[in-house]
PDB file of N, CA, C and O in Angstrom, chain B, residues numbered from 101:
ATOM      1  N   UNK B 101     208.115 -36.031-134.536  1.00  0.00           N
ATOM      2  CA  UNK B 101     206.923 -35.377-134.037  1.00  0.00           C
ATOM      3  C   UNK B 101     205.901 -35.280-135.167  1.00  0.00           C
ATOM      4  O   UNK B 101     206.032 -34.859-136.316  1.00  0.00           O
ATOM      5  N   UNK B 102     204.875 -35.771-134.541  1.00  0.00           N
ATOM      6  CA  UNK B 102     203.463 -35.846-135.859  1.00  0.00           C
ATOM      7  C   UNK B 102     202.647 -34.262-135.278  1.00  0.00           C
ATOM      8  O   UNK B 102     202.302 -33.911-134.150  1.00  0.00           O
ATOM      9  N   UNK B 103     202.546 -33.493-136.787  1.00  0.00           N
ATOM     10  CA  UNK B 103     201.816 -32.180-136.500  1.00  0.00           C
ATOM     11  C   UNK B 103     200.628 -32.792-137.239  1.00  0.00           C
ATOM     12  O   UNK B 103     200.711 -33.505-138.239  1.00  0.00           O
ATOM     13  N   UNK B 104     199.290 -32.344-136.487  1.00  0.00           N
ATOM     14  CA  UNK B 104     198.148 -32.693-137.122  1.00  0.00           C
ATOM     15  C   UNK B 104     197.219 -31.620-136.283  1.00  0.00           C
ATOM     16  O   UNK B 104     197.251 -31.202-135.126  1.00  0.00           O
ATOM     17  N   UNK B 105     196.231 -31.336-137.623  1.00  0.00           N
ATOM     18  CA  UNK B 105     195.390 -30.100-136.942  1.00  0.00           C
ATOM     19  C   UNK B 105     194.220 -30.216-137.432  1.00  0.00           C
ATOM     20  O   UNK B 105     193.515 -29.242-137.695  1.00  0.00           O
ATOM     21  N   UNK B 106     193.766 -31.819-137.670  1.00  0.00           N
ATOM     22  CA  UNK B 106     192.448 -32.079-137.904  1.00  0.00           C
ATOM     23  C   UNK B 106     191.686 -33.204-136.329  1.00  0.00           C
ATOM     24  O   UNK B 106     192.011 -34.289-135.848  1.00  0.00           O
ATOM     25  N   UNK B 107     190.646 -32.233-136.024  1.00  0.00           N
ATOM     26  CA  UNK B 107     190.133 -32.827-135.045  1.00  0.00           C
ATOM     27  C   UNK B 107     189.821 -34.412-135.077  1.00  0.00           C
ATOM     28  O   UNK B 107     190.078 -35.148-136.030  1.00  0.00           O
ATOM     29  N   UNK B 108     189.340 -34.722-134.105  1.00  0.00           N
ATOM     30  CA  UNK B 108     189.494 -36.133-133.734  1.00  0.00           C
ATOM     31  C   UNK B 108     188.242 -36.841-134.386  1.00  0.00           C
ATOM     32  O   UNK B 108     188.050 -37.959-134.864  1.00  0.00           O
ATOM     33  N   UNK B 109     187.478 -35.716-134.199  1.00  0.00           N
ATOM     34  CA  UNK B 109     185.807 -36.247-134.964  1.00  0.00           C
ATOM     35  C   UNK B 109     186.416 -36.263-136.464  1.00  0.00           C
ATOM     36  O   UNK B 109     186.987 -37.285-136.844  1.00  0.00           O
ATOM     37  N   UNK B 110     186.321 -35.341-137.169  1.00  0.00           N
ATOM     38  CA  UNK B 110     186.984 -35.245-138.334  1.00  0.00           C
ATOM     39  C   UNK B 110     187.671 -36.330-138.860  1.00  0.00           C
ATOM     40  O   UNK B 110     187.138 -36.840-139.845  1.00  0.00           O
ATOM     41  N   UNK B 111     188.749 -36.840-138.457  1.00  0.00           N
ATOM     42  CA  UNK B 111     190.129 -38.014-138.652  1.00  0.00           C
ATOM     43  C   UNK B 111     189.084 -39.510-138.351  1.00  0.00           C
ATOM     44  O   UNK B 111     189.143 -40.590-138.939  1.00  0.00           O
ATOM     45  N   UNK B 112     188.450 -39.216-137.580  1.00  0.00           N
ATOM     46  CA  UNK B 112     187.660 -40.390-137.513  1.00  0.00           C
ATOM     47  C   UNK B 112     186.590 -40.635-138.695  1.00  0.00           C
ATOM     48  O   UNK B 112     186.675 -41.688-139.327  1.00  0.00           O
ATOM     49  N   UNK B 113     185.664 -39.772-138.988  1.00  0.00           N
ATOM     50  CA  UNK B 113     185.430 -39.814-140.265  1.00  0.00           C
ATOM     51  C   UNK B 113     185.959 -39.981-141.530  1.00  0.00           C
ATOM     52  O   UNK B 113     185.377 -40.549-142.454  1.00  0.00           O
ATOM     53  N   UNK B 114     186.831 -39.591-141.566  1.00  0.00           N
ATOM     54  CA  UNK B 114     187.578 -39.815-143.139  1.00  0.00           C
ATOM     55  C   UNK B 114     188.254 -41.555-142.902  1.00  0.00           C
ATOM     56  O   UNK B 114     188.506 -42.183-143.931  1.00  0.00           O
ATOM     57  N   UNK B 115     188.465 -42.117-141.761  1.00  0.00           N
ATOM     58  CA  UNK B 115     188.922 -43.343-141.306  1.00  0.00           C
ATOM     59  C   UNK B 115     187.879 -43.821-141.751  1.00  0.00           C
ATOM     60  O   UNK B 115     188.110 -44.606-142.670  1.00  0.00           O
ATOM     61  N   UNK B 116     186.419 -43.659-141.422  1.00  0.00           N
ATOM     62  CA  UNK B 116     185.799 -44.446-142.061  1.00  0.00           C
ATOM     63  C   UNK B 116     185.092 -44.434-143.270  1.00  0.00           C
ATOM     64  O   UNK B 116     184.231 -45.291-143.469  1.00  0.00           O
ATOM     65  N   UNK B 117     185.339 -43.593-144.083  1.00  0.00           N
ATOM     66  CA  UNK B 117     185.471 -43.263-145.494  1.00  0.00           C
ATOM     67  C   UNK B 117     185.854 -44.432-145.781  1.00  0.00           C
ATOM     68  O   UNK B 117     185.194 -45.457-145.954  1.00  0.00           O
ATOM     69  N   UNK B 118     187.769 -44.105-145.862  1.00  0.00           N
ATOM     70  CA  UNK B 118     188.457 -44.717-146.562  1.00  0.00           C
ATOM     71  C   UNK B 118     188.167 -46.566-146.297  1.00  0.00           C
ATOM     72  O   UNK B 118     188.492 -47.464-147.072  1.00  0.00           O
ATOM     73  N   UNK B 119     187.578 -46.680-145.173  1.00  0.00           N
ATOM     74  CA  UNK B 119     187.144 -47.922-144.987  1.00  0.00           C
ATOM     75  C   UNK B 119     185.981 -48.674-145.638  1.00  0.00           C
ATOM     76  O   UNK B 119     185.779 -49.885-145.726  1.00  0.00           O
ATOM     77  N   UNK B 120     185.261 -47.613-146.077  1.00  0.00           N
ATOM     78  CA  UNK B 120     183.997 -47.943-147.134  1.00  0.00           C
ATOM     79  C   UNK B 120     184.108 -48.051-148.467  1.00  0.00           C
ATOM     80  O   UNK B 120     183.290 -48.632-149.181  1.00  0.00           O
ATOM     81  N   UNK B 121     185.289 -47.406-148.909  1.00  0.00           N
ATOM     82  CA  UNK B 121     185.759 -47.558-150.456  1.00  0.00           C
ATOM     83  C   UNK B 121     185.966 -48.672-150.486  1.00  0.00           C
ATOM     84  O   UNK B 121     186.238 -49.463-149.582  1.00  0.00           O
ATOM     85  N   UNK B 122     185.839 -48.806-151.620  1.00  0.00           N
ATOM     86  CA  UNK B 122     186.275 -50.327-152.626  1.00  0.00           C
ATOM     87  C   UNK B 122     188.470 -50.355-152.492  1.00  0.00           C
ATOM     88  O   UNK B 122     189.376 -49.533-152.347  1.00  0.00           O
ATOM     89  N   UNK B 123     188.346 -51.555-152.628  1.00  0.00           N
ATOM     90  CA  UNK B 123     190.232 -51.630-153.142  1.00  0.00           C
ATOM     91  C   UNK B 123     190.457 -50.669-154.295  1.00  0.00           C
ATOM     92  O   UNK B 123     191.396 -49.874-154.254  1.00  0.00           O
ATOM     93  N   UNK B 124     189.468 -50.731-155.510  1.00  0.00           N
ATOM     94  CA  UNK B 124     189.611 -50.194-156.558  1.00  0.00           C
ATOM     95  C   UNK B 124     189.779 -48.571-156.650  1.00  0.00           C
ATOM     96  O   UNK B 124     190.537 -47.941-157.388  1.00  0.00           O
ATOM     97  N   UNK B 125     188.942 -48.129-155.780  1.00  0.00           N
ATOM     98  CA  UNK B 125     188.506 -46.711-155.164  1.00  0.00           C
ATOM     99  C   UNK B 125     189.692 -45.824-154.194  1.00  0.00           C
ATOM    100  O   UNK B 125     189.856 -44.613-154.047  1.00  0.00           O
ATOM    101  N   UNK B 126     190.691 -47.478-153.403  1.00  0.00           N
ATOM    102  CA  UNK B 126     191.822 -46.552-152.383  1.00  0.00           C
ATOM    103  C   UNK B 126     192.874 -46.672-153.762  1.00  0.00           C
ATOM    104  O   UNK B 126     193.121 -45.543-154.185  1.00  0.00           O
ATOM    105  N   UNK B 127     193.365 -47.465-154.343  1.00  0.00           N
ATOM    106  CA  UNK B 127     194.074 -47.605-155.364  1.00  0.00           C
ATOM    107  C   UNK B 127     194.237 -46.416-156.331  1.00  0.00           C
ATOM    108  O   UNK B 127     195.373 -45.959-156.460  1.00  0.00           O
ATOM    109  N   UNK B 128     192.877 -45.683-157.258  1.00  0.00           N
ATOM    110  CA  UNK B 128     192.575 -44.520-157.990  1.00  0.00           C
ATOM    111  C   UNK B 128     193.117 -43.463-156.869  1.00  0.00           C
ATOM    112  O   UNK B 128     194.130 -42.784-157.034  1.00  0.00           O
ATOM    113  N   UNK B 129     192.288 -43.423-155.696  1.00  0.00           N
ATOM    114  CA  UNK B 129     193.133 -42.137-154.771  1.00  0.00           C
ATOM    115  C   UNK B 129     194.610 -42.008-154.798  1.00  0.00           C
ATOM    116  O   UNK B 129     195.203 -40.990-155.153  1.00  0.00           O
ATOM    117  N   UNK B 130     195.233 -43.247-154.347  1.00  0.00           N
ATOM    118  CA  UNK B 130     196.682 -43.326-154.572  1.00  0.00           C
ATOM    119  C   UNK B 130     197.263 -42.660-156.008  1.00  0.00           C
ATOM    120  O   UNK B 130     198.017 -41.687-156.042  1.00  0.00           O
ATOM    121  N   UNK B 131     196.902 -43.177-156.848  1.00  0.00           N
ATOM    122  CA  UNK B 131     197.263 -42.717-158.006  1.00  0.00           C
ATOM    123  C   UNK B 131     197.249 -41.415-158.150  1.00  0.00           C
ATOM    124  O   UNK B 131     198.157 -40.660-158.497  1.00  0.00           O
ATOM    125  N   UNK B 132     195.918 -41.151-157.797  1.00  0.00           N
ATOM    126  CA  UNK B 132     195.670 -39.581-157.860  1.00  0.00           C
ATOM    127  C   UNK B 132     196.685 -38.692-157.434  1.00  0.00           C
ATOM    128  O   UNK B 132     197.112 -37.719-158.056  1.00  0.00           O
ATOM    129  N   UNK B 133     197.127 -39.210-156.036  1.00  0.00           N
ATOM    130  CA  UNK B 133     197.701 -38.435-155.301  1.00  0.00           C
ATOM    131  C   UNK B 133     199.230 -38.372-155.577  1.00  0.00           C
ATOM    132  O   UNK B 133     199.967 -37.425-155.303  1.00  0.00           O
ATOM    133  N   UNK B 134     199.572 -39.521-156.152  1.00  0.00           N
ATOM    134  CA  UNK B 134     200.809 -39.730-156.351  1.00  0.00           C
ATOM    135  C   UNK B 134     201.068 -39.025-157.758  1.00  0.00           C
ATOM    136  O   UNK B 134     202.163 -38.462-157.764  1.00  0.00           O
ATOM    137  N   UNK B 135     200.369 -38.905-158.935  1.00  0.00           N
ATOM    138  CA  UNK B 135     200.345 -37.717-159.949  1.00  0.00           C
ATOM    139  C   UNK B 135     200.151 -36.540-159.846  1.00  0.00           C
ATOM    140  O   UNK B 135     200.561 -35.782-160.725  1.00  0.00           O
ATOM    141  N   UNK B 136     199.402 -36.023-158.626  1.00  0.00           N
ATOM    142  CA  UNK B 136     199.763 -34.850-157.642  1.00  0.00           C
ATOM    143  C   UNK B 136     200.777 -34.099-157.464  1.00  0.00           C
ATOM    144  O   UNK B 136     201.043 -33.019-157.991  1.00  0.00           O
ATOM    145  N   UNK B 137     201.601 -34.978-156.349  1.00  0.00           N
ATOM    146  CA  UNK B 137     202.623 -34.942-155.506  1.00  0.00           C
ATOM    147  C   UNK B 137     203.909 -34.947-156.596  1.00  0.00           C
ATOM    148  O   UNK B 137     204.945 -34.310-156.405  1.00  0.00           O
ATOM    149  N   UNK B 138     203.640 -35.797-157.788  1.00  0.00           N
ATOM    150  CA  UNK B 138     204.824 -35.655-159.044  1.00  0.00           C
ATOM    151  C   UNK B 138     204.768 -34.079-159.767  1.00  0.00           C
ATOM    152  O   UNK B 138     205.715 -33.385-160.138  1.00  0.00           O
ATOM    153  N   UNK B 139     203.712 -33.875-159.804  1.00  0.00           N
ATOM    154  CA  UNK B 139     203.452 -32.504-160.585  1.00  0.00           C
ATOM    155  C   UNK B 139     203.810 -31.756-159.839  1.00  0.00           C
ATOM    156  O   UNK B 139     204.457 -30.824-160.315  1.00  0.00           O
ATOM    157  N   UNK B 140     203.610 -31.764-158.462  1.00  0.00           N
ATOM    158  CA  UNK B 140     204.215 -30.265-157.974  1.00  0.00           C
ATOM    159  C   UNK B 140     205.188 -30.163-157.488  1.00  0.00           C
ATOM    160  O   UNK B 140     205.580 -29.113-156.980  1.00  0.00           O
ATOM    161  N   UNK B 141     205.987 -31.497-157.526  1.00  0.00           N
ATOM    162  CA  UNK B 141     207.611 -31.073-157.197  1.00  0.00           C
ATOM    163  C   UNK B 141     208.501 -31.022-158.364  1.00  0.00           C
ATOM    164  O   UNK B 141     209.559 -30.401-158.456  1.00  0.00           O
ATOM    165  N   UNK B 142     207.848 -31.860-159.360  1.00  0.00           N
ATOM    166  CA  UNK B 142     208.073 -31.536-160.801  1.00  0.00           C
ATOM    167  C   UNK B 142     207.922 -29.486-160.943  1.00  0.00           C
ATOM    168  O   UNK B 142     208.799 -28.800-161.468  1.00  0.00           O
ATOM    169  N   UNK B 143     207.061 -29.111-160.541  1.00  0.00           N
ATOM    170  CA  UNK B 143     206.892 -27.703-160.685  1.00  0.00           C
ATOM    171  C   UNK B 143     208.044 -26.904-159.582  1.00  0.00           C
ATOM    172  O   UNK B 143     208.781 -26.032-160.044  1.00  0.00           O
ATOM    173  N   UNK B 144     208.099 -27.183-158.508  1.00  0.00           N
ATOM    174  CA  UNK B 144     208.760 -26.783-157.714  1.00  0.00           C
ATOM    175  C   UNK B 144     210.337 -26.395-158.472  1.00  0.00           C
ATOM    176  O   UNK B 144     210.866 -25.286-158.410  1.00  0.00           O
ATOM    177  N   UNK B 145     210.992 -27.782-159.286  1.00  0.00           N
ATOM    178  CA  UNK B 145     212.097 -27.791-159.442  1.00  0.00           C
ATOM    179  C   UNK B 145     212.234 -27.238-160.948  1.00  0.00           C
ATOM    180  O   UNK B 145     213.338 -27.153-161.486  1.00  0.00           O
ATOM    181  N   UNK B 146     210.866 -26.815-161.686  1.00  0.00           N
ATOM    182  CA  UNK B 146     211.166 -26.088-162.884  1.00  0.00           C
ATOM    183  C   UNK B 146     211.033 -24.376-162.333  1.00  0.00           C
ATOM    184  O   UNK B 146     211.575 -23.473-162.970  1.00  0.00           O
ATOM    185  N   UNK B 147     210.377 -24.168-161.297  1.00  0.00           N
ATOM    186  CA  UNK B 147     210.728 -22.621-160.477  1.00  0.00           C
ATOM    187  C   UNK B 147     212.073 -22.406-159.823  1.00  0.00           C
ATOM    188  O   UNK B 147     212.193 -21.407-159.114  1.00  0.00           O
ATOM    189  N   UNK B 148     213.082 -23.212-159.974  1.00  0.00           N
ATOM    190  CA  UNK B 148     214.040 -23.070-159.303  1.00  0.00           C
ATOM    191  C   UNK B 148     215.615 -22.908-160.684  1.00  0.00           C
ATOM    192  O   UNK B 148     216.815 -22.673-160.547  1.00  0.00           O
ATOM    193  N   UNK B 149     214.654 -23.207-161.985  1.00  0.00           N
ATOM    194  CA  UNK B 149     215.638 -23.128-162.936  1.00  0.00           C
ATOM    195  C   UNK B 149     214.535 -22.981-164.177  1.00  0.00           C
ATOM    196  O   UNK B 149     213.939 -23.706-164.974  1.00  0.00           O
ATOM    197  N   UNK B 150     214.710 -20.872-163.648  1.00  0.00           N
ATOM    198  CA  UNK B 150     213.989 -20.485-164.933  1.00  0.00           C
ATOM    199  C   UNK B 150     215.025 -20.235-166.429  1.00  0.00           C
ATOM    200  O   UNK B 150     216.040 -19.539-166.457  1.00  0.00           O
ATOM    201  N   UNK B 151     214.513 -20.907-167.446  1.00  0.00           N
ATOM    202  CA  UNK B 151     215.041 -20.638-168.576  1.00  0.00           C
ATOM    203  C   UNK B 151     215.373 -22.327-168.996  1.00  0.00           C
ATOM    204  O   UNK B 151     215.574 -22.745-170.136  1.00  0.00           O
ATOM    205  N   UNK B 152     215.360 -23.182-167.645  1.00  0.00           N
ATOM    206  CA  UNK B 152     215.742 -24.570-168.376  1.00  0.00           C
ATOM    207  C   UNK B 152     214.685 -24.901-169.435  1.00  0.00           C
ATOM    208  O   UNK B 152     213.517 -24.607-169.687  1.00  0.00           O
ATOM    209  N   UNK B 153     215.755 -25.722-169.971  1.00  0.00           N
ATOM    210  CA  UNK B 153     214.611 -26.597-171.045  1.00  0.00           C
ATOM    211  C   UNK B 153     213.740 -27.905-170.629  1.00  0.00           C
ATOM    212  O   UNK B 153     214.431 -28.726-170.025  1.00  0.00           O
ATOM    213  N   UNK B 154     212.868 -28.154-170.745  1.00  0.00           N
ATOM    214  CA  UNK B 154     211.856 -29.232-169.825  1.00  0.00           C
ATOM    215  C   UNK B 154     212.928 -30.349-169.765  1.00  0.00           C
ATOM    216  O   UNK B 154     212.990 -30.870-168.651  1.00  0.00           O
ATOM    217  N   UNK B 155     213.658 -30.771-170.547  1.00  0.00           N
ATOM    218  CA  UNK B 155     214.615 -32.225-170.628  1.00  0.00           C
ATOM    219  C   UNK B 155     215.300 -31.493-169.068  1.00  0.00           C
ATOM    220  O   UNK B 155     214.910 -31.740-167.927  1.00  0.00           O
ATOM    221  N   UNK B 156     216.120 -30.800-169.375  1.00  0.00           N
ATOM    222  CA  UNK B 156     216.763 -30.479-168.254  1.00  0.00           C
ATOM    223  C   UNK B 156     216.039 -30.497-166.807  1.00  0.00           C
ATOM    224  O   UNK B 156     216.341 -31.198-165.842  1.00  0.00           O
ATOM    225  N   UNK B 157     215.107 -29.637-166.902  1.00  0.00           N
ATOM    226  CA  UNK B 157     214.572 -29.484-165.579  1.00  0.00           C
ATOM    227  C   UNK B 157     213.875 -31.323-164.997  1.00  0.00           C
ATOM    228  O   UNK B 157     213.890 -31.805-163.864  1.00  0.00           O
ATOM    229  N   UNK B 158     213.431 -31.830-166.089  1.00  0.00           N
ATOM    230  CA  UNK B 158     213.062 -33.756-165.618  1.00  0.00           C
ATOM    231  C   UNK B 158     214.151 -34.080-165.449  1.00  0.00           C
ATOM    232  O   UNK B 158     214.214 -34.590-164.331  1.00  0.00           O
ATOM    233  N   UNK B 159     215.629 -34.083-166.203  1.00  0.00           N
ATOM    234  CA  UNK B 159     217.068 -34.358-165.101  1.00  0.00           C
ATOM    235  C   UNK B 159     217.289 -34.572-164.057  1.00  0.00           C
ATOM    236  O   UNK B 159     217.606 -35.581-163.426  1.00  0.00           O
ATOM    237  N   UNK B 160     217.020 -32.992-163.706  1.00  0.00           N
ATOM    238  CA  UNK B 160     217.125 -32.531-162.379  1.00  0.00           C
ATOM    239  C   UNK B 160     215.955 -33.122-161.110  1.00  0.00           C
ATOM    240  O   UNK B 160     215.895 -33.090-159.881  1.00  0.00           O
ATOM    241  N   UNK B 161     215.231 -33.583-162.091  1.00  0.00           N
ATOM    242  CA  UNK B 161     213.882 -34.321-160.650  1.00  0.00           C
ATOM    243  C   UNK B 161     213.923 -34.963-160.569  1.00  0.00           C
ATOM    244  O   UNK B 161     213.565 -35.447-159.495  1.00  0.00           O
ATOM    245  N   UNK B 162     214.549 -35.996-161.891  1.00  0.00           N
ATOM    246  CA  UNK B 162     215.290 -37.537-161.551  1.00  0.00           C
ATOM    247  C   UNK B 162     216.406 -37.766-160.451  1.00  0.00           C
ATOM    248  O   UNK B 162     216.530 -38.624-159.576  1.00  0.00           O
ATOM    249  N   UNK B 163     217.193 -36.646-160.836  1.00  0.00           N
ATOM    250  CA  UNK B 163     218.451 -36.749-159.809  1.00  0.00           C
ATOM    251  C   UNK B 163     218.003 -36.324-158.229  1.00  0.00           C
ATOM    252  O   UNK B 163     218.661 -36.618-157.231  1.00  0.00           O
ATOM    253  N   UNK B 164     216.794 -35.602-158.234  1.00  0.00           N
ATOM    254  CA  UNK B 164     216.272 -35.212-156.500  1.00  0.00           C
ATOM    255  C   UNK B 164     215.378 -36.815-156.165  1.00  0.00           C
ATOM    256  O   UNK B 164     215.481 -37.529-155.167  1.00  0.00           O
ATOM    257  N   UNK B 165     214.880 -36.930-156.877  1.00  0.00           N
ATOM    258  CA  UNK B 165     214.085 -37.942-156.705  1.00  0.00           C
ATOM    259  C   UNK B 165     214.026 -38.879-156.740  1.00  0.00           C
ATOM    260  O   UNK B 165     213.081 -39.333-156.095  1.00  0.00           O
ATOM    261  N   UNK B 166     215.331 -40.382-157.810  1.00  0.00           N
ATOM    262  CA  UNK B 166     216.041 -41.018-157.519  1.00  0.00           C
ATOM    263  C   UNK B 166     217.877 -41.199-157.171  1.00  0.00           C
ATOM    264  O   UNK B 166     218.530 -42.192-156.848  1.00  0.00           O
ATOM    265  N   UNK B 167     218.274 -39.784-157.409  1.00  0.00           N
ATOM    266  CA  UNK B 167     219.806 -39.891-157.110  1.00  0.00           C
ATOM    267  C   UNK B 167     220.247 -39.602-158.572  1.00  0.00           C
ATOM    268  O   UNK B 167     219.749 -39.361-159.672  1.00  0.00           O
ATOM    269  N   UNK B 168     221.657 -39.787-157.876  1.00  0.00           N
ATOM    270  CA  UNK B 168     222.248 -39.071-158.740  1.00  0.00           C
ATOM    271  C   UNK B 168     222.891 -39.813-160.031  1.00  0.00           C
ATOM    272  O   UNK B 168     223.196 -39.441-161.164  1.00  0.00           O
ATOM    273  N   UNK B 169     222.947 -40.969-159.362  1.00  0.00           N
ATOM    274  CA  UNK B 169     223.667 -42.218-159.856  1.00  0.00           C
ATOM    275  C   UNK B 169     222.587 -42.751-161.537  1.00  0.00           C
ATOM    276  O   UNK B 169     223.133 -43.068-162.594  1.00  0.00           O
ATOM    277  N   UNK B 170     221.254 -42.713-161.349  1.00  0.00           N
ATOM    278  CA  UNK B 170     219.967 -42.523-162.551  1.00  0.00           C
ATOM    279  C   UNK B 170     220.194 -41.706-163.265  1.00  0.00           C
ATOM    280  O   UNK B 170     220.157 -41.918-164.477  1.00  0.00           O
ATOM    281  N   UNK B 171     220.611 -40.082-162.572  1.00  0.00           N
ATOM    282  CA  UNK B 171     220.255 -39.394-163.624  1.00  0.00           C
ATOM    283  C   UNK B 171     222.043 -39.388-164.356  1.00  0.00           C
ATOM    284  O   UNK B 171     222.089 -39.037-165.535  1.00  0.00           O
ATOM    285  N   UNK B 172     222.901 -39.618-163.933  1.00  0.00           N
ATOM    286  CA  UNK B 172     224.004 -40.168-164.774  1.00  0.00           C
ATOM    287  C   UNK B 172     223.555 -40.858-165.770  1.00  0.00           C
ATOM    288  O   UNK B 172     223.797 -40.359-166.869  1.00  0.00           O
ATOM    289  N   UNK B 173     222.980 -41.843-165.767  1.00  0.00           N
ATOM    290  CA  UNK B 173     222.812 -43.408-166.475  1.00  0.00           C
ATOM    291  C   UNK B 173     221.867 -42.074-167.393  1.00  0.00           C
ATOM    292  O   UNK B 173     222.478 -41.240-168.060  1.00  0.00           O
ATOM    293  N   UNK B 174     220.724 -42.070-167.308  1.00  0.00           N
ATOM    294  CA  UNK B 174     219.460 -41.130-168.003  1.00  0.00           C
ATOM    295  C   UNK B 174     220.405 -39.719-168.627  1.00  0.00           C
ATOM    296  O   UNK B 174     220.308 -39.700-169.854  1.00  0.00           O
ATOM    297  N   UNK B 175     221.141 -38.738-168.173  1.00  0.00           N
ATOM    298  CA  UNK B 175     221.722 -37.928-169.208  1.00  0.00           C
ATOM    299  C   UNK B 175     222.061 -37.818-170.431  1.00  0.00           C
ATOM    300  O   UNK B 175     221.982 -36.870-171.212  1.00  0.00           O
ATOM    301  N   UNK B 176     222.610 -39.305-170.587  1.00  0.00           N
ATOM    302  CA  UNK B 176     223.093 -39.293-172.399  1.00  0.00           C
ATOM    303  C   UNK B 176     222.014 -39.321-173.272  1.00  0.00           C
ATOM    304  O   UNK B 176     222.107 -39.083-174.477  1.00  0.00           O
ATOM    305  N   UNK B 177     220.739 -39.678-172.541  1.00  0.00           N
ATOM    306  CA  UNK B 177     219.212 -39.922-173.187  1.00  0.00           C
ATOM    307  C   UNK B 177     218.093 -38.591-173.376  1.00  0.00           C
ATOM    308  O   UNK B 177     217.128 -38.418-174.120  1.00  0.00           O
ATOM    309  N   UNK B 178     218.689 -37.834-172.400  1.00  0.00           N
ATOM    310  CA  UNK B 178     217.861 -36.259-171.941  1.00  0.00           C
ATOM    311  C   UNK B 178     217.021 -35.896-173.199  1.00  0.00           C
ATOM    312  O   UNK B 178     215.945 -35.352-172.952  1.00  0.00           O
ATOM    313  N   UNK B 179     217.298 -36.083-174.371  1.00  0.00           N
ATOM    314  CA  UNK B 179     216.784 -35.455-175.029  1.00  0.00           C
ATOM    315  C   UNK B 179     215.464 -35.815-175.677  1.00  0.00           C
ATOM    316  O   UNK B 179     214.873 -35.281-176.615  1.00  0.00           O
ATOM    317  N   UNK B 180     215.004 -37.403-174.546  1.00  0.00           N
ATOM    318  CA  UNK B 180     214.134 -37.728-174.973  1.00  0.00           C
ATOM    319  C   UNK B 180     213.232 -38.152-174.100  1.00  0.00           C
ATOM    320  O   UNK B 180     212.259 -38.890-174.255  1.00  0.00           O
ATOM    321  N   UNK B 181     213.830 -37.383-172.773  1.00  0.00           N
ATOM    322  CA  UNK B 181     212.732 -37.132-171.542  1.00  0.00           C
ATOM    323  C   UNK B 181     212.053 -36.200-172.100  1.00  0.00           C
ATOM    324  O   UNK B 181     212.480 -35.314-172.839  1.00  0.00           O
ATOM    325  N   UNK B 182     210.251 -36.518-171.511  1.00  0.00           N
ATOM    326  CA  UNK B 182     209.363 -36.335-171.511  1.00  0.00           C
ATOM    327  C   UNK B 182     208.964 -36.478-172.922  1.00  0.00           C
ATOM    328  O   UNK B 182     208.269 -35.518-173.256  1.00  0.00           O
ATOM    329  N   UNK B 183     209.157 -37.360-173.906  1.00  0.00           N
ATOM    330  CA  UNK B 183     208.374 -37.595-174.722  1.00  0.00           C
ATOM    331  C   UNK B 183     207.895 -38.728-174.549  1.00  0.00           C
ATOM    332  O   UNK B 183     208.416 -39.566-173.813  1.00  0.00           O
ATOM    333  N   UNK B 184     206.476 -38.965-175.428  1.00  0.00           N
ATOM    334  CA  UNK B 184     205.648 -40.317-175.486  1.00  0.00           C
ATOM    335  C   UNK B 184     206.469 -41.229-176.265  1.00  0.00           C
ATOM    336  O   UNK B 184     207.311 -40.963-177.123  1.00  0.00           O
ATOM    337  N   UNK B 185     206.181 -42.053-175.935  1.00  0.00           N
ATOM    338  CA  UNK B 185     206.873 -43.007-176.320  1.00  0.00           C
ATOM    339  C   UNK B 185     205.571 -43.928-176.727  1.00  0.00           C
ATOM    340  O   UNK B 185     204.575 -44.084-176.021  1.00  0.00           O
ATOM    341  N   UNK B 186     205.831 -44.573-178.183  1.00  0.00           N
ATOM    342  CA  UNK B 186     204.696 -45.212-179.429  1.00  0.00           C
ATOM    343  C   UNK B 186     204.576 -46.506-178.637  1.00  0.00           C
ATOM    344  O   UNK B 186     203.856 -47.416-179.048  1.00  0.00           O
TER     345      UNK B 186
END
């Protein structure tokens, strides 16, 4: 079941928005949204384990977010999630 509670005029407009952007323009949105959507379940799962240490809590979003089987492989490394890398 699709819940949607934006009118029809509305949905039709933003349809043709997104139809007037450039490739380059839906691409940046994507991105956008998808660094979004990482940050706040990234946040979600550091509110659910107060006191972890950031390595730990990116563990744990690896293992929600690709399984469990990654963050096996990625554990012995933890200590160097979330750093930049040169």
């Amino acid at each position: 079941m699709f819940l949607d509670d934006t009118a029809p005029e509305v949905r039709a407009r933003q349809f043709d928005r997104l139809r007037q952007m450039t490739e380059g323009e839906r691409v940046a949105m994507a991105m956008e949204l998808t660094r979004v959507a990482t940050h706040l379940s990234r946040q979600a799962v550091r509110e659910t384990m107060p006191g972890a240490s950031e390595q730990d809590v990116l563990l744990r979003w690896i293992e929600l977010t690709y399984g469990p089987e990654l963050a096996r492989g990625v554990a012995p490394f933890k200590e160097r999630l979330g750093r930049a890398t040169p």
